[in-house]
C-alpha positions as CSV (number, residue, x, y, z in Angstrom):
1,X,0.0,0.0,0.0
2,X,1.3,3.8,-0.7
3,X,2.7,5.3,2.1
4,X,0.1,8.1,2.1
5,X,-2.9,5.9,1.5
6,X,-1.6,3.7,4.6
7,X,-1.5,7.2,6.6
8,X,-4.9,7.8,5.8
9,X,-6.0,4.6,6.5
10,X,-4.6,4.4,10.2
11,X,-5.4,7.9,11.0
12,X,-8.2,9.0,13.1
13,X,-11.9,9.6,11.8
14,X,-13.8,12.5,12.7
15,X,-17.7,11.1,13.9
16,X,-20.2,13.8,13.1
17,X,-23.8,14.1,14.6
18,X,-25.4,13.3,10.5
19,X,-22.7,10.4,10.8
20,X,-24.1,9.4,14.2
21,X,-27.7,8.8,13.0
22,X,-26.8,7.1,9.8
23,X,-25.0,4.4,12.4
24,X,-28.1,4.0,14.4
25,X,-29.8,3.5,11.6
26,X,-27.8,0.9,10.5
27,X,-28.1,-0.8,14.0
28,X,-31.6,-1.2,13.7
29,X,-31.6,-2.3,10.3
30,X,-29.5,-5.5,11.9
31,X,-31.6,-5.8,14.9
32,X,-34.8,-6.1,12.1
33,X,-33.3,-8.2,9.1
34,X,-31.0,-10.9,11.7
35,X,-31.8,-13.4,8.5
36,X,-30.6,-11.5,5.8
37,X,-27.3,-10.7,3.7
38,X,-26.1,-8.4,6.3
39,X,-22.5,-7.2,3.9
40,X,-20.3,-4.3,4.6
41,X,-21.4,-3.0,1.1
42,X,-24.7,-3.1,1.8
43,X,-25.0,-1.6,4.9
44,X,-22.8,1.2,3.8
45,X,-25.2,1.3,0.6
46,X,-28.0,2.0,3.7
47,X,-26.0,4.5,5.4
48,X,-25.1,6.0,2.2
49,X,-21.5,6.1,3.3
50,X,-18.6,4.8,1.0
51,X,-17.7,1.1,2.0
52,X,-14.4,2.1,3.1
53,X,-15.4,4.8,5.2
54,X,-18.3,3.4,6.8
55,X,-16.3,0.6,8.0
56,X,-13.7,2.6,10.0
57,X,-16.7,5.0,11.4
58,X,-18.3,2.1,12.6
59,X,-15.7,0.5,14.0
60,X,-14.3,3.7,16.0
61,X,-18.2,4.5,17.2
62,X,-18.5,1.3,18.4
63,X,-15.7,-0.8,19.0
64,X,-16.1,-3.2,17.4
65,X,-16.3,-4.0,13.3
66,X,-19.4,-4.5,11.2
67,X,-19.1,-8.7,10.7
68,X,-18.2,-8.9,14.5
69,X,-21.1,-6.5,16.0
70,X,-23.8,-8.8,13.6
71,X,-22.1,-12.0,14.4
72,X,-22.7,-11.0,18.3
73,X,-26.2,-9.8,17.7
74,X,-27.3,-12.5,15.9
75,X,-25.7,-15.2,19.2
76,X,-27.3,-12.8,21.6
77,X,-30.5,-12.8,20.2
78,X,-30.4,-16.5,19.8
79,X,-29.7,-17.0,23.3
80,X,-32.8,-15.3,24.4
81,X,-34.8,-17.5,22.2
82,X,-33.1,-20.4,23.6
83,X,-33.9,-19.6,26.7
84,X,-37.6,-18.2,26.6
85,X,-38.9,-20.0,23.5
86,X,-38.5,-23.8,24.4
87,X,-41.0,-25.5,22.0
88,X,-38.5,-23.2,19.2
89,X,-36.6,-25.7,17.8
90,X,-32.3,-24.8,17.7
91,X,-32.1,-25.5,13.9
92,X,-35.0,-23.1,13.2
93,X,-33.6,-20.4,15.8
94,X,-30.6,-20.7,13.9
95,X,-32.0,-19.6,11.0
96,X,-33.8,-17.2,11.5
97,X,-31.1,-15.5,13.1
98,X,-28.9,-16.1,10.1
99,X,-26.5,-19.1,10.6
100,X,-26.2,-20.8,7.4
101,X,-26.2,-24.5,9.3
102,X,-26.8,-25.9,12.9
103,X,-23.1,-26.5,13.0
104,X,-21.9,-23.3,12.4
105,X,-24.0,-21.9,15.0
106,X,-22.9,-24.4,17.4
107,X,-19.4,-23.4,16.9
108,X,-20.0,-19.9,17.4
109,X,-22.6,-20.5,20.2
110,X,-19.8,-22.3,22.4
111,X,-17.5,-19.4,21.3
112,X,-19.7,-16.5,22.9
113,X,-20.8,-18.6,25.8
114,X,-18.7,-21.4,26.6
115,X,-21.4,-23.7,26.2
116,X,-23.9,-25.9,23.6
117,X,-26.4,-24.5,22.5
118,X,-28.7,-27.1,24.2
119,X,-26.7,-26.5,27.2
120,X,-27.8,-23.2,27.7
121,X,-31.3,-24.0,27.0
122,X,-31.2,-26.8,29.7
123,X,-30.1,-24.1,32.2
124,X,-26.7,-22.9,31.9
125,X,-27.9,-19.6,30.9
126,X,-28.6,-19.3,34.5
127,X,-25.0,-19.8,35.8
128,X,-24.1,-17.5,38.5
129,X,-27.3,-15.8,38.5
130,X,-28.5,-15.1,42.1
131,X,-32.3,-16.1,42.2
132,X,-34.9,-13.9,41.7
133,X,-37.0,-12.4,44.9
134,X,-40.5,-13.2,44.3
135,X,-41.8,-10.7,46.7
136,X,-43.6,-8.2,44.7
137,X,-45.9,-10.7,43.2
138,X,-46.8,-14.2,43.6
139,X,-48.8,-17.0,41.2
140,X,-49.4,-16.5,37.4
141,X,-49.1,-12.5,36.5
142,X,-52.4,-11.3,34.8
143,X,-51.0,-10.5,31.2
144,X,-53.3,-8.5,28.6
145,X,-52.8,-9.6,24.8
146,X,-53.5,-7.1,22.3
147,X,-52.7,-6.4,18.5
148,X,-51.6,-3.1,18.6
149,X,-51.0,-0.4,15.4
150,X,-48.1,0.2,13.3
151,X,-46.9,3.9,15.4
152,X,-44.3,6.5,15.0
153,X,-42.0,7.2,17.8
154,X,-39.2,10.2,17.9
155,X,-36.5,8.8,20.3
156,X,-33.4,9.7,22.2
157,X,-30.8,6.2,22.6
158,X,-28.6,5.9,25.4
159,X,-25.9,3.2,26.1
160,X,-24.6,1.2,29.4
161,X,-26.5,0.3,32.5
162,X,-29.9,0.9,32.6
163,X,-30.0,1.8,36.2
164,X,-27.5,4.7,35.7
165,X,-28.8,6.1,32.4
166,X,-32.2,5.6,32.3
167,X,-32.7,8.7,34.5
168,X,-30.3,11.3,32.9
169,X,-31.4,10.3,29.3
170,X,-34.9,11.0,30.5
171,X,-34.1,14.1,31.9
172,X,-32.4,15.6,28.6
173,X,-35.6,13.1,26.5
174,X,-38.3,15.1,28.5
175,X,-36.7,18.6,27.4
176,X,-36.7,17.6,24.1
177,X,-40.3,16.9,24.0
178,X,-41.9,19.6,25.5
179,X,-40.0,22.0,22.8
180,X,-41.5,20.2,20.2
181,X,-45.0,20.4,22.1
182,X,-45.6,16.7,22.5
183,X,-46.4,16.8,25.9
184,X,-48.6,14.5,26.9
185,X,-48.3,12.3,24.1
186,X,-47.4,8.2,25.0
187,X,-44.0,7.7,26.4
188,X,-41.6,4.8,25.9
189,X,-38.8,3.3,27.5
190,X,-37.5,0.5,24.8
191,X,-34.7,-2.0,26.0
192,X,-32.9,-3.2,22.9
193,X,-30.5,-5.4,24.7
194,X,-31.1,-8.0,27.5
195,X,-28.4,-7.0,30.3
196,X,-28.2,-10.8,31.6
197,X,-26.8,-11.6,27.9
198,X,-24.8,-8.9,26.7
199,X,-23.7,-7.1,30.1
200,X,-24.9,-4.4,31.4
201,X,-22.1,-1.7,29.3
202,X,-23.6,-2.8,26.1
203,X,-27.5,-2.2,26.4
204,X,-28.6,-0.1,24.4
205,X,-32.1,2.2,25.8
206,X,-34.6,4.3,23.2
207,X,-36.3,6.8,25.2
208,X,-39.5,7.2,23.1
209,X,-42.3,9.5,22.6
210,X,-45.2,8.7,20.5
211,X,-46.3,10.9,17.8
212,X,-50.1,11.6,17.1
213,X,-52.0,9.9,14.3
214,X,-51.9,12.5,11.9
215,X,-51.4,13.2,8.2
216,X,-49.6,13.9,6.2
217,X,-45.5,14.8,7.2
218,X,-44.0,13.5,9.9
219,X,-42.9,16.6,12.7
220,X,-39.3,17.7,12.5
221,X,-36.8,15.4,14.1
222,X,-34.2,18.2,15.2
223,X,-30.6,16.1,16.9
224,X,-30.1,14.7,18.6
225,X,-33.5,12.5,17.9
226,X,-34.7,10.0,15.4
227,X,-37.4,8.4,14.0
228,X,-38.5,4.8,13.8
229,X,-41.6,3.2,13.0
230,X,-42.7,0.5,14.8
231,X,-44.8,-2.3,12.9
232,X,-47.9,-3.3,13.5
233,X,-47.5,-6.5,16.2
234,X,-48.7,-8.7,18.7
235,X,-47.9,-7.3,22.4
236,X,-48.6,-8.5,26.1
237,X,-48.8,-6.3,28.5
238,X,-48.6,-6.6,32.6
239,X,-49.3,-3.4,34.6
240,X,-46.0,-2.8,37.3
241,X,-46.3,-0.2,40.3
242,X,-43.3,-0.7,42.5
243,X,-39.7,0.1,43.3
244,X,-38.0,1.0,39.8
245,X,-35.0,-1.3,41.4
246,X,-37.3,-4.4,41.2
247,X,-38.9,-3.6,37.5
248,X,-36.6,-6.7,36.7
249,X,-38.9,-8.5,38.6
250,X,-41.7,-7.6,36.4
251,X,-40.0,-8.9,33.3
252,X,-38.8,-12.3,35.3
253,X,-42.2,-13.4,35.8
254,X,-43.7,-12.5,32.3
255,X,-40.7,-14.6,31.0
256,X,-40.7,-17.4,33.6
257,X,-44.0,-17.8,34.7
258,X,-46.3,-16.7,32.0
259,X,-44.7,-17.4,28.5
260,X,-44.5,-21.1,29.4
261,X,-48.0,-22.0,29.7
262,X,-49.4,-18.7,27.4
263,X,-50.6,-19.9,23.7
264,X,-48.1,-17.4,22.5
265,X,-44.3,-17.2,22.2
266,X,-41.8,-14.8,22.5
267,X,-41.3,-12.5,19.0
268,X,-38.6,-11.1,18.1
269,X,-38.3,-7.3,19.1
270,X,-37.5,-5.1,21.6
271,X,-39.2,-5.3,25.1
272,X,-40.7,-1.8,26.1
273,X,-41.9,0.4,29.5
274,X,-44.9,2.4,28.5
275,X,-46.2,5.5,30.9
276,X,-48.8,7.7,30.7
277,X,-47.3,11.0,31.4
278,X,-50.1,12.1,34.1
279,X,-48.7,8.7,36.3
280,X,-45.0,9.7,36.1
281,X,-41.8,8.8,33.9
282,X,-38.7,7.1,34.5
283,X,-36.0,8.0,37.0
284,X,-38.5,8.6,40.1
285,X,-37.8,5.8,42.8
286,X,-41.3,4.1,42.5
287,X,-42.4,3.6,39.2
288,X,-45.8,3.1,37.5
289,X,-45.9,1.5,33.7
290,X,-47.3,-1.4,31.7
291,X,-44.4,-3.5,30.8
292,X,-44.3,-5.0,27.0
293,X,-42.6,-7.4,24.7
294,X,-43.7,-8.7,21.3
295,X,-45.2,-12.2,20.8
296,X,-46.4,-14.2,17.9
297,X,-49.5,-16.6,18.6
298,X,-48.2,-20.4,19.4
299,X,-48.6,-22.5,16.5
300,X,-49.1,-26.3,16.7
């Protein structure tokens, strides 16, 4: 390589805001489309971002390059269907999370977590876990199922622990949408990232606001927002009022105690706190929202 190419290739990349959102965008389109042809080429093509230089702004935003961020999200969600989705068989889990064949996925399985695939689904995901406290509530949670319409969100992302960020992001979120005059409006807390997989530095949080149902244009989406629009799907639903410390709580018995014997099964998508504004956001030390995650009606 020419001296002053190799220069230019090792030297430092200047990550603007515009360059910022592209990258997000990006994320998401991987977190949807875990089964398709996920190239460097093409998600540049989506970024609309040369190959070459999308690859080194990706890889200095986020650590880590494009193949080995995908190849990570596509194990992490795996796991979580391993674990939550038992009648899910590996081979089709696989697949739909893009491994070309069971073995491959096995390989790279043990490589991210030191254990088969079946291994974690027999319980190994659970190793070193300290068990739950069952305190807040006891027997089978009352879960509401309901197909809810496709909706436009403006959102604020945030990245590491939850319980550290999720009450400063709010704080900056909340300003944000009162100068756009959207108070009172839905608000959404939307995990993207299950801490017990992928460790608590790596979740990613959307602090969400819901636009109305209107025509015509979509409101302007001034930085550091964005937009995303969130499909039509199939959510349940569990109403929490407690300690925000034990929300985790909340999920653990959806996941443990309902899913098993509901007739639906975990989707694919992120799980989300929903609060009506006159009850309180996040970041207050008792909270009051209707936790959500997607699910697809059991077949068979």
């Amino acid at each position: 390589m020419h001296e002053a190419t190799l220069s230019a290739a090792r030297a430092p990349v200047v990550l603007h805001g515009h360059h910022v959102r592209r990258l997000e965008g990006v994320v998401d389109f991987v977190d949807a489309h875990l089964d398709a042809e996920l190239s460097l080429e093409r998600m540049a093509t989506i970024a609309a971002i040369s190959p070459f230089h999308f690859h080194r702004l990706f890889h200095q935003w986020s650590g880590e390059t494009l193949n080995e961020f995908v190849r990570r999200r596509r194990l992490d969600v795996a796991a979580g269907r391993l674990r939550h989705c038992p009648g899910e068989k590996i081979t089709t889990i696989s697949l739909n999370c893009g491994f070309a064949s069971p073995e491959g996925f096995a390989r790279a399985f043990r490589e991210r977590f030191d254990m088969t695939p079946s291994a974690w689904r027999g319980g190994g995901w659970a190793h070193g876990r300290v068990p739950a406290n069952d305190s807040w509530m006891c027997g089978i949670p009352r879960v509401t199922i309901a197909r809810e319409p496709e909706m436009d969100v403006l959102f604020m992302r945030g990245r590491g622990d939850f319980g550290e960020l999720a009450a400063p992001l709010w704080d900056r979120f909340t300003s944000a949408v009162r100068a756009l005059g959207l108070v009172g409006q839905p608000l959404m807390f939307m995990g993207l990232d299950d801490p017990a997989i992928v460790g608590a530095s790596r979740c990613r949080m959307d602090a969400c606001v819901q636009l109305p149902a209107v025509v015509g244009a979509l409101p302007a989406c001034p930085p550091p927002l964005l937009h995303k629009r969130i499909p039509a799907r199939w959510v349940a639903t569990l109403d929490y009022d407690g300690p925000a410390d034990d929300i985790a709580e909340g999920w653990r018995v959806m996941l443990d105690q309902w899913l098993p014997q509901a007739a639906f099964t975990l989707a694919i998508g992120p799980f989300f706190e929903r609060y009506d504004p006159a009850q309180g956001a996040p970041g207050s030390r008792n909270v009051r929202c209707r936790l959500g995650m997607p699910v697809d009606p059991r077949v068979g």
